[in-house]
C-alpha positions in Angstrom: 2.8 -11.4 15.7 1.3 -9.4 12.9 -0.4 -7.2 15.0 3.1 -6.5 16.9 4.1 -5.3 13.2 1.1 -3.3 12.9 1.4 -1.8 15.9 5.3 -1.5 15.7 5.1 0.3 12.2 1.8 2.6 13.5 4.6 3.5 16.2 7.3 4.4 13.9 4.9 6.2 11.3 3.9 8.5 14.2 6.9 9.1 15.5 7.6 10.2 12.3 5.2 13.3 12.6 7.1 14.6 15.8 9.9 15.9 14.2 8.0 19.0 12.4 7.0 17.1 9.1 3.4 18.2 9.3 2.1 15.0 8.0 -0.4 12.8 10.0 0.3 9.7 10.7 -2.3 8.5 8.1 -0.7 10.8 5.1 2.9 9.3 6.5 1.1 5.5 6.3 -0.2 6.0 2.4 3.0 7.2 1.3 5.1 4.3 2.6 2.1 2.3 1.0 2.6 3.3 -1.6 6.4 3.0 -2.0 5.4 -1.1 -1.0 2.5 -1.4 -3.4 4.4 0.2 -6.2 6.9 -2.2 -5.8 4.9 -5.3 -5.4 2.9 -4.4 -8.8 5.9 -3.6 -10.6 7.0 -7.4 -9.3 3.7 -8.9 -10.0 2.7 -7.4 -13.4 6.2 -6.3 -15.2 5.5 -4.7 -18.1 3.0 -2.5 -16.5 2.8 1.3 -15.8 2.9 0.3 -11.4 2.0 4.3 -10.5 -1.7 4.3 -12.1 -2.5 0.8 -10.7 -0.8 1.6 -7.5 -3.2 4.4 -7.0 -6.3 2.3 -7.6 -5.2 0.0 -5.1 -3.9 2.5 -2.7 -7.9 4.5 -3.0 -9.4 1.2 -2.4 -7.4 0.0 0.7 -8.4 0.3 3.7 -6.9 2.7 6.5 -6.4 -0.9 8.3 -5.1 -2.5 4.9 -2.9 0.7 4.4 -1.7 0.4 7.9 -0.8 -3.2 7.3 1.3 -3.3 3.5 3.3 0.4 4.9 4.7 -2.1 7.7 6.5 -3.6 4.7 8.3 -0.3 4.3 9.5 -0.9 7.9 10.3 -4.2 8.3 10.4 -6.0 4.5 7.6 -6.9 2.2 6.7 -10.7 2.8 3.9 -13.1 1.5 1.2 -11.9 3.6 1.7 -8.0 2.2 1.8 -8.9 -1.6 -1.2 -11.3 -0.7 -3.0 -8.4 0.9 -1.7 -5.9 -2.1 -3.2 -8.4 -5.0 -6.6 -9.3 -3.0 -7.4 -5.4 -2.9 -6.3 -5.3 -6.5 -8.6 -7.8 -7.6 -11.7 -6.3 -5.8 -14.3 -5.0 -8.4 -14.2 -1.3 -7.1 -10.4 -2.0 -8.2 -10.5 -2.9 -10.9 -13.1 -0.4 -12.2 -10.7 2.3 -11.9 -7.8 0.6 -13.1 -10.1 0.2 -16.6 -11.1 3.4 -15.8 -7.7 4.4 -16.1 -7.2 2.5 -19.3 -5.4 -0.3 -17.9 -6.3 -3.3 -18.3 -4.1 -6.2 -16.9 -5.7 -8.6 -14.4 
């Protein structure tokens, strides 16, 4: 099922590039990412600036991970993409450049 979703979205996001918007499908994939992550840290940790510590999380995902949490963008953000959204945020590479940024939360 989740791999339909994957697959579903990875459909959708390329699709995307055939109507002249010049972006590839992975650009098209970290921008809806994003959108999801920012939304999921500004739920998770209110009170916090969610653009810096959605980039951190967004530069340590993988293209796989990225893939997964912009299907949220598609069809809804449920428990497995937060889950996936905090477990990269809590990885050490992470969290180096969130202090790096001069956040510290977590």
């Amino acid at each position: 099922m989740r791999a339909f979703g994957i697959l579903t979205a990875a459909a959708a996001l390329s699709a995307c590039t055939m109507g002249g918007t010049g972006l590839s499908p992975e650009a098209i994939a970290r921008g809806q990412a994003k959108s999801v992550v920012n939304s999921v840290v500004a739920q998770k940790m209110p009170g916090v600036n969610a653009a810096p510590v959605t980039d951190c999380i967004i530069d340590n995902a993988s293209m796989s991970e990225i893939y997964s949490i912009s299907r949220g963008a598609v069809v809804g953000v449920d428990a497995d993409t937060v889950n996936t959204v905090m477990t990269i945020a809590k990885r050490p590479d992470t969290l180096s450049c969130i202090t790096r940024n001069g956040l510290s939360l977590l």
